[in-house]
N, CA, C and O of each residue as an XYZ file, in Angstrom:
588
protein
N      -6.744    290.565    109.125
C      -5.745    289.602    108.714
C      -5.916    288.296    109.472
O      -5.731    287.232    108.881
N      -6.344    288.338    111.057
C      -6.061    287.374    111.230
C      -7.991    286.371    111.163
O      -8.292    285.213    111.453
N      -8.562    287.167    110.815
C      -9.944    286.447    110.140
C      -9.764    285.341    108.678
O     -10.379    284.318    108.377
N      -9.007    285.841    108.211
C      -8.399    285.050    106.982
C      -7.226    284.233    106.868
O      -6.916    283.360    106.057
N      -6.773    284.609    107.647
C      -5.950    283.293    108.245
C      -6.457    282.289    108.808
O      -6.053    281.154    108.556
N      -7.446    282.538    109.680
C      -8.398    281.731    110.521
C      -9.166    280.623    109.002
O      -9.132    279.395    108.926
N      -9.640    281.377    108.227
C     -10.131    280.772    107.113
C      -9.273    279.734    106.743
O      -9.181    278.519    106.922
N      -8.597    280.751    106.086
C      -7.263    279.903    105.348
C      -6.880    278.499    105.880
O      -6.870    277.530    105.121
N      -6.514    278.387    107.404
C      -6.371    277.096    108.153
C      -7.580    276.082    108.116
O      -7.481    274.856    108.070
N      -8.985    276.984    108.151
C      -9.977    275.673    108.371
C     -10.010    274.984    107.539
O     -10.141    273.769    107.691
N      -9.845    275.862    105.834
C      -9.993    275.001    105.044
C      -9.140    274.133    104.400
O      -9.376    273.212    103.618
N      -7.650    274.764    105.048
C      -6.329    273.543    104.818
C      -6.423    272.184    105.655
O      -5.933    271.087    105.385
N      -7.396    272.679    107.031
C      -6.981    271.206    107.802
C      -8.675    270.236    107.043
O      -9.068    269.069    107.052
N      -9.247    271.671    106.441
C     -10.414    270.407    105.957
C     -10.195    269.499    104.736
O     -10.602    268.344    104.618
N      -9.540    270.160    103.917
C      -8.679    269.273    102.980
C      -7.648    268.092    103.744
O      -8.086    266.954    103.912
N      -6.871    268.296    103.991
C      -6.289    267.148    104.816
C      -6.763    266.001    105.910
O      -6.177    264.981    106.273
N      -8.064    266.559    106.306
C      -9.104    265.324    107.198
C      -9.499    264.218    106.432
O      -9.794    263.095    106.841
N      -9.466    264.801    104.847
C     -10.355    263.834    104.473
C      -9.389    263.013    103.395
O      -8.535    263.641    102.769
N      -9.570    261.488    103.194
C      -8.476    260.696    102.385
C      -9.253    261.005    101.132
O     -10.368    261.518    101.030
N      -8.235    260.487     99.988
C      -8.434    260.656     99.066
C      -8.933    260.131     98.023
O      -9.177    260.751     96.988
N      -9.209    258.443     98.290
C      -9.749    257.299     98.093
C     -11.587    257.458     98.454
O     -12.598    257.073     97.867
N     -11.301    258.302     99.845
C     -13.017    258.528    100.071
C     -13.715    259.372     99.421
O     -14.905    259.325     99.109
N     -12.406    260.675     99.094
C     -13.500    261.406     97.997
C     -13.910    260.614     97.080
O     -15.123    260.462     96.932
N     -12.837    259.825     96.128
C     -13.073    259.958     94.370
C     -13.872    258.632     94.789
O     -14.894    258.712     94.108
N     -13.946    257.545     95.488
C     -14.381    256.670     95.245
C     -15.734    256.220     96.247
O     -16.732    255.559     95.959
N     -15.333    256.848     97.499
C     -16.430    256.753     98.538
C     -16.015    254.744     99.642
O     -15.256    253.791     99.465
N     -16.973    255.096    100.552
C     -16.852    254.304    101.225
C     -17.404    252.874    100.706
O     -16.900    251.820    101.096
N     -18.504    252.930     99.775
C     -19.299    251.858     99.259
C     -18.764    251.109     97.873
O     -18.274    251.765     96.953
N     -18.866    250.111     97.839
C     -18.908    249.048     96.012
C     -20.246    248.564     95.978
O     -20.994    248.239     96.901
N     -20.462    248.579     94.349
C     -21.302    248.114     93.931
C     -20.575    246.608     92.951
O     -19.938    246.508     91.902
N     -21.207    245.428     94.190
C     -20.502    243.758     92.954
C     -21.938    243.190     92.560
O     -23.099    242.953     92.895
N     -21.275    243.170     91.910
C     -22.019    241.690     91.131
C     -21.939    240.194     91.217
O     -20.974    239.654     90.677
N     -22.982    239.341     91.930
C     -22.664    237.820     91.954
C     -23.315    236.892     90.836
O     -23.974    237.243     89.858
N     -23.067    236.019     91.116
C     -23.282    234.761     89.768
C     -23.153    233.633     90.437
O     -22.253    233.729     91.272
N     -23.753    232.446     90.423
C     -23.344    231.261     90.689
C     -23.587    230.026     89.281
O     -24.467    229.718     88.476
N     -22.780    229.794     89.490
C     -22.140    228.502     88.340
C     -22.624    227.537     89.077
O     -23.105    227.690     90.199
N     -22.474    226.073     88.231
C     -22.553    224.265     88.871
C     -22.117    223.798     87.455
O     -22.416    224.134     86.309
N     -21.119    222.701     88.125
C     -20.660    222.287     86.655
C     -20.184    222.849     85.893
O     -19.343    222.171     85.303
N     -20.283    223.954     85.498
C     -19.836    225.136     84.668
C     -20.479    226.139     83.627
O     -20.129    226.964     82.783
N     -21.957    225.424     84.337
C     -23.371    226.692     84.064
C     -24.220    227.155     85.236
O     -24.513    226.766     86.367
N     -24.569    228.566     84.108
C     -25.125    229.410     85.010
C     -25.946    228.844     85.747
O     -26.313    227.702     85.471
N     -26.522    229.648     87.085
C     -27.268    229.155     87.954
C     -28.177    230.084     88.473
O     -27.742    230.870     89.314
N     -29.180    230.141     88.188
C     -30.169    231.245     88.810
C     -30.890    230.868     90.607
O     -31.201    229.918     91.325
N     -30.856    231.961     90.599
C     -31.856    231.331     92.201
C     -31.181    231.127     93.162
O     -31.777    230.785     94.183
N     -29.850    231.242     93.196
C     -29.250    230.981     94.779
C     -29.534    232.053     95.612
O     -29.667    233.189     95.156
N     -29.666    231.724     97.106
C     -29.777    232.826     97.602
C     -28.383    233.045     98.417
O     -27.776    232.026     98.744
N     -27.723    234.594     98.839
C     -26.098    234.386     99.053
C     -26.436    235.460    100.333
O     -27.471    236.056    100.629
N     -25.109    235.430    100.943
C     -25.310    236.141    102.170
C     -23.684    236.431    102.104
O     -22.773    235.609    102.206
N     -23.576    238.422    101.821
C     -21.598    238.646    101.914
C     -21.753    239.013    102.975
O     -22.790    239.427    103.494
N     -20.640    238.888    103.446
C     -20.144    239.455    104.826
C     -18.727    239.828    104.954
O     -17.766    239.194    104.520
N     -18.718    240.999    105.641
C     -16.919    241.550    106.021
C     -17.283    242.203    107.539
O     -18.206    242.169    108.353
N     -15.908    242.838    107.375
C     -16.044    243.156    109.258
C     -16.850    244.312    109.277
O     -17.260    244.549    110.414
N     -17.231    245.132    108.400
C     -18.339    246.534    108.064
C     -20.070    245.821    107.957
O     -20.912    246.597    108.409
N     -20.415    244.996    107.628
C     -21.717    244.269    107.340
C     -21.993    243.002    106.781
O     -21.027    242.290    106.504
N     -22.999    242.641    106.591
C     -23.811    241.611    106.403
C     -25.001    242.434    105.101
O     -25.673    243.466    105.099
N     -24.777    241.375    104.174
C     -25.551    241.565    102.668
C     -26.198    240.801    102.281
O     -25.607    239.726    102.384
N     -27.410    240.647    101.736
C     -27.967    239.150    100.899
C     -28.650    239.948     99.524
O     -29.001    241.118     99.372
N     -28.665    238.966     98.760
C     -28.846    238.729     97.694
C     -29.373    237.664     96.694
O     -28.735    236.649     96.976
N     -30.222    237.381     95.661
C     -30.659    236.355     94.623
C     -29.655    236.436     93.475
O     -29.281    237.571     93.178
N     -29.230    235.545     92.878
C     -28.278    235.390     91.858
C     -29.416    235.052     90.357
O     -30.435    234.367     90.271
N     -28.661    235.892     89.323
C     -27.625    236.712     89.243
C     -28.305    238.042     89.796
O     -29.445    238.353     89.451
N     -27.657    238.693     90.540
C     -27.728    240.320     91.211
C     -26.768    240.973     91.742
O     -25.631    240.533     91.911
N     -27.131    241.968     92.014
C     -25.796    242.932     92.583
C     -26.212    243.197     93.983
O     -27.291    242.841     94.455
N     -25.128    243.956     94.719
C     -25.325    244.461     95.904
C     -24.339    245.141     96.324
O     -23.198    244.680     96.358
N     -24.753    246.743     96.830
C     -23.826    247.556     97.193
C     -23.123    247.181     98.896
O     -23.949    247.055     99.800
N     -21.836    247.046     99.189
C     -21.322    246.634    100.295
C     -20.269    247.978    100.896
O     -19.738    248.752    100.099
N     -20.115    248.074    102.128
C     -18.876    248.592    102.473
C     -17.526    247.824    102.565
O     -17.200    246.882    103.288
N     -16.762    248.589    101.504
C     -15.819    248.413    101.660
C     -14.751    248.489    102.701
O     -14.705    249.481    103.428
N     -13.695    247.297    102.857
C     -13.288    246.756    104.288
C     -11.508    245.912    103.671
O     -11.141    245.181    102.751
N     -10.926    246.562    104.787
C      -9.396    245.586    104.759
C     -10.053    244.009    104.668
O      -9.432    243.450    103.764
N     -10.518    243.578    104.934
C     -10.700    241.992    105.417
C     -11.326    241.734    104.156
O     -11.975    242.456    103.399
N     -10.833    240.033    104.090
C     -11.595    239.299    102.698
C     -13.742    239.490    103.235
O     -14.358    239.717    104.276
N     -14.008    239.294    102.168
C     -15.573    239.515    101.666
C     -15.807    237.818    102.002
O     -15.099    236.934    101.522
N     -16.809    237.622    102.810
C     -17.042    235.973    102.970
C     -18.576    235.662    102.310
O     -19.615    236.066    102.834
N     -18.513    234.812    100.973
C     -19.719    234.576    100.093
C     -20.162    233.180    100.344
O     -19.389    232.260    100.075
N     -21.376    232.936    100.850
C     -22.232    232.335    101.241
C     -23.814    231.819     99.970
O     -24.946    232.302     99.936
N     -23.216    230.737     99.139
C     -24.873    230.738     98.565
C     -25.587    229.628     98.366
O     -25.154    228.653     97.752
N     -26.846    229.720     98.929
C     -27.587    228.298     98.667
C     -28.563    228.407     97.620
O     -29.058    229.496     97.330
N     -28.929    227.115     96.916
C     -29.626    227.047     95.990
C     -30.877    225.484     96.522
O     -30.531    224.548     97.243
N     -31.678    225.591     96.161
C     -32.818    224.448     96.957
C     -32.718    223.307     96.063
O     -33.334    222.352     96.535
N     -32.217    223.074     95.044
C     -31.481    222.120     94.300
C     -30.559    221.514     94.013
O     -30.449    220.340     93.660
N     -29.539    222.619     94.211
C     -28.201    222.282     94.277
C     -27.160    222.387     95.823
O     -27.527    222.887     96.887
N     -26.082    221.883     95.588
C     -25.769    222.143     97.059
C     -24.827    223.411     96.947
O     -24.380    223.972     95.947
N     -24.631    223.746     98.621
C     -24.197    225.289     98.427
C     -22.671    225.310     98.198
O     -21.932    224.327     98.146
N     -22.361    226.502     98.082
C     -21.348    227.055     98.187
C     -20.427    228.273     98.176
O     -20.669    229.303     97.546
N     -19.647    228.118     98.723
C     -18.538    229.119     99.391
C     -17.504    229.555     98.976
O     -16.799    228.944     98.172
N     -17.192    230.867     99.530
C     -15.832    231.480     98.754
C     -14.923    232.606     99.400
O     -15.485    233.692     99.268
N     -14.010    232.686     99.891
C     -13.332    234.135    100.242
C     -12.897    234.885     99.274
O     -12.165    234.607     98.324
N     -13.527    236.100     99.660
C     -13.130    237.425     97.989
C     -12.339    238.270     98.605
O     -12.731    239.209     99.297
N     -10.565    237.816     98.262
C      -9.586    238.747     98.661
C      -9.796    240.126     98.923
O      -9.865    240.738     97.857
N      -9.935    240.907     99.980
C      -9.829    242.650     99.337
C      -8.182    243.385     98.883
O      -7.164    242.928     99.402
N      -8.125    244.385     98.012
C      -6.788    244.790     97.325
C      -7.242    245.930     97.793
O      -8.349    246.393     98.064
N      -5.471    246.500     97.854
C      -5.164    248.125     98.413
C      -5.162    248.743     97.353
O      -4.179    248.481     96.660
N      -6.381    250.004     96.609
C      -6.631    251.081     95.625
C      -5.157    251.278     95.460
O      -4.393    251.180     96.419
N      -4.631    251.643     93.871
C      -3.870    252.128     93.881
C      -3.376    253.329     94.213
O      -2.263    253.630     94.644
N      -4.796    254.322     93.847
C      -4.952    255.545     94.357
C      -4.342    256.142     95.928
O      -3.856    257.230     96.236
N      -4.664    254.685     96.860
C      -4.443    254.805     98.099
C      -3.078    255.256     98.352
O      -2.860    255.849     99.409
N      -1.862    254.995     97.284
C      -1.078    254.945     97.755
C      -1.041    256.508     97.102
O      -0.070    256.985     97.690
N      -1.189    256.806     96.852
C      -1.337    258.465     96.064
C      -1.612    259.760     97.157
O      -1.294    260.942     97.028
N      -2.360    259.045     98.331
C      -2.563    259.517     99.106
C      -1.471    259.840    100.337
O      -1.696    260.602    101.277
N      -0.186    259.053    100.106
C       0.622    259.468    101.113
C       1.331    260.976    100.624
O       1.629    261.889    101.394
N       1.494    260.969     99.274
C       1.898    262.342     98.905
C       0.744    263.401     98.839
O       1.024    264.591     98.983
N      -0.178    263.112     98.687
C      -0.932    264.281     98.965
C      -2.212    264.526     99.878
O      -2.899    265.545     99.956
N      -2.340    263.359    100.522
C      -2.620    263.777    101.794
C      -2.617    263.467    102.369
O      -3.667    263.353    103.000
N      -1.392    262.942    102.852
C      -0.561    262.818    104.137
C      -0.835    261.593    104.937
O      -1.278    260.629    104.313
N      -0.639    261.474    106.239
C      -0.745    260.556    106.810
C      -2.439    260.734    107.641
O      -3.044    259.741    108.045
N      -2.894    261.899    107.749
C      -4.359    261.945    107.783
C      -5.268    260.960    107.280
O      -5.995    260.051    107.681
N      -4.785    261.737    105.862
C      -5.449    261.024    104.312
C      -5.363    259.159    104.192
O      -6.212    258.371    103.776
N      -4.689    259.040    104.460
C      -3.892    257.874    104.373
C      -4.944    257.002    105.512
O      -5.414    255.924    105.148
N      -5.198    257.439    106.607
C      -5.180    257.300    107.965
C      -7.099    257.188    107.774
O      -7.787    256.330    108.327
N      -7.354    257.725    107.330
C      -8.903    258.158    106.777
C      -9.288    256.592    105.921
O      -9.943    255.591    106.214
N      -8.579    256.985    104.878
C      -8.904    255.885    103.747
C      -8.920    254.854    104.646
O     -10.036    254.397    104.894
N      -8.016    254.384    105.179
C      -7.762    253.143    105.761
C      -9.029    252.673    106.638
O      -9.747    251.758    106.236
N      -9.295    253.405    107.969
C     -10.571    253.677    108.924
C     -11.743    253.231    108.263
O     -12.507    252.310    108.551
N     -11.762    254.513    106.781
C     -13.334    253.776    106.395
C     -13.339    252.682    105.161
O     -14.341    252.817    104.459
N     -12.568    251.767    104.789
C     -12.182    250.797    104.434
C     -12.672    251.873    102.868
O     -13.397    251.324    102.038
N     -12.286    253.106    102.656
C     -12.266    253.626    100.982
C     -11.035    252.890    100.532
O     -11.119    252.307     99.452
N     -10.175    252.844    101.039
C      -8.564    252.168    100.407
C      -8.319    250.871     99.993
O      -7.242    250.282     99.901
N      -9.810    250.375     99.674
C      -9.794    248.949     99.449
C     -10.802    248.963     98.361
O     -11.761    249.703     98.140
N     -10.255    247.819     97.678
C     -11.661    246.899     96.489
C     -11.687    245.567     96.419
O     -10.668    244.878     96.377
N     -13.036    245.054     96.399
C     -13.073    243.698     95.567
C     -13.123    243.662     94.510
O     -12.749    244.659     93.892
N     -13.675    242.338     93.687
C     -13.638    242.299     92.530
C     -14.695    242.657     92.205
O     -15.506    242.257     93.041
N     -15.356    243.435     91.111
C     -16.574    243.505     90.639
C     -17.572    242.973     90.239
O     -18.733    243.372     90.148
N     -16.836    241.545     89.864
C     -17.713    240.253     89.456
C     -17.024    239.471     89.910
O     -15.825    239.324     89.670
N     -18.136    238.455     91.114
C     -17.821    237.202     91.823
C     -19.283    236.235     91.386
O     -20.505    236.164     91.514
N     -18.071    235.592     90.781
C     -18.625    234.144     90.033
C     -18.170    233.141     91.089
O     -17.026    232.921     91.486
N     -19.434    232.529     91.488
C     -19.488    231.567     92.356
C     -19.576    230.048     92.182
O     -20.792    229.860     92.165
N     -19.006    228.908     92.048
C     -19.494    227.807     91.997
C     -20.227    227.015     93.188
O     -19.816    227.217     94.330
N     -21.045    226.331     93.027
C     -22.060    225.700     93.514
C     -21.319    224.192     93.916
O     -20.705    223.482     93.121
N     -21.644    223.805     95.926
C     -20.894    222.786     95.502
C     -19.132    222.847     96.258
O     -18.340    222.017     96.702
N     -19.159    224.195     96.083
C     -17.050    224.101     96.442
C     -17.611    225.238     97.449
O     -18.614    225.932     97.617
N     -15.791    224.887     98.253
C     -15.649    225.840     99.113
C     -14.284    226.261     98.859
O     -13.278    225.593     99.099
N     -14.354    227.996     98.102
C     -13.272    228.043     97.599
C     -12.987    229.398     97.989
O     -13.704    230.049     98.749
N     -11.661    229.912     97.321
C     -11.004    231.116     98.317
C     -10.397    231.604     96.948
O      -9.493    231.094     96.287
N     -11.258    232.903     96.672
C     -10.157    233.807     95.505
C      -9.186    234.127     96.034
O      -9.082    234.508     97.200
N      -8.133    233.982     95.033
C      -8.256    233.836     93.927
C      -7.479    231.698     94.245
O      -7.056    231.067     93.276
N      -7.487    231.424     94.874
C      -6.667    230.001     95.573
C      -7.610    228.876     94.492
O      -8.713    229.037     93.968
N      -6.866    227.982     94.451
C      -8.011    226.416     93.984
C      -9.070    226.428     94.565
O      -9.146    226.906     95.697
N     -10.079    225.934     93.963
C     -11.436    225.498     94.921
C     -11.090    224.127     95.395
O     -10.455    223.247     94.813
N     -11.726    224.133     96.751
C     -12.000    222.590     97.238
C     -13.192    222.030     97.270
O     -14.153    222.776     97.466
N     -13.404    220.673     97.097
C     -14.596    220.324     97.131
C     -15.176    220.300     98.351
O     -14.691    219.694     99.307
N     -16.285    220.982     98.386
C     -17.021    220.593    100.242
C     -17.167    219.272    101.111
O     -17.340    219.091    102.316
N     -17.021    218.366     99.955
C     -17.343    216.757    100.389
C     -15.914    216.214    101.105
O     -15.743    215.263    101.868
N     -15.130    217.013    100.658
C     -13.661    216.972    100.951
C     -13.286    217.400    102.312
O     -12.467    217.046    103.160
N     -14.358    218.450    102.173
C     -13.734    219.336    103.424
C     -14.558    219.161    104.749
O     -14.458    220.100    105.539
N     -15.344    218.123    105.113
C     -16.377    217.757    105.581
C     -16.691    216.451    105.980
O     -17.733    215.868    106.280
N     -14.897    215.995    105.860
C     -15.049    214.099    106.264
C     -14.130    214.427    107.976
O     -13.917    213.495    108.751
């Protein structure tokens, strides 16, 4: 009896170690960037994301898998023609996350949070060329921001 009890507990506290956001969704996103000028596409920039989990680069248009993180995503892209530009990509709390206080607990909860699973960006960050701007906020012009 008490061999199966012993069971019984490992695998209740192993269910509860883990959040619930990290199962279904995992620690990683896969985005997609783009950079615009004027209000066409733009091939060839080269971009560099960053959050408090890593540092990413990339050629536009392309993707790149990032860890997901509480903190905004900071997008970085230059183009050898055009001038660069910048952007903060809000991160949002999974709804799921909150799903996790009822079923698994403050562990769960506690988990998600740690490995930034309880968060997303947007899937597609369209960049303009040129501004230094902050999703979802107005863009500013860099020339602006630079006197």
């Amino acid at each position: 009896m008490n061999s199966q009890a012993g069971v019984c507990m490992a695998l209740a506290a192993a269910a509860l170690s883990s959040g619930c956001a990290t199962i279904v969704s995992g620690t990683n996103q896969s985005l997609s960037v783009e950079t615009r000028h004027k209000g066409n596409a733009v091939a060839g920039a080269s971009c560099k994301l960053i959050n408090d989990k890593g540092t990413w680069f990339l050629v536009t248009p392309g993707s790149v898998t990032v860890h997901r993180a509480y903190g905004d995503l900071a997008v970085n892209c230059e183009h050898e023609k055009l001038p660069p530009g910048s952007m903060l990509v809000k991160s949002s709390t999974k709804p799921m996350a909150f799903g996790n206080i009822l079923f698994g607990g403050l562990i769960g909860v506690g988990v998600d949070v740690a490995t930034g699973s309880a968060y997303d960006y947007p899937s597609l960050i369209s960049l303009e060329l040129g501004l230094e701007q902050a999703a979802p906020a107005v863009a500013i012009p860099v020339s602006e921001t630079r006197k």
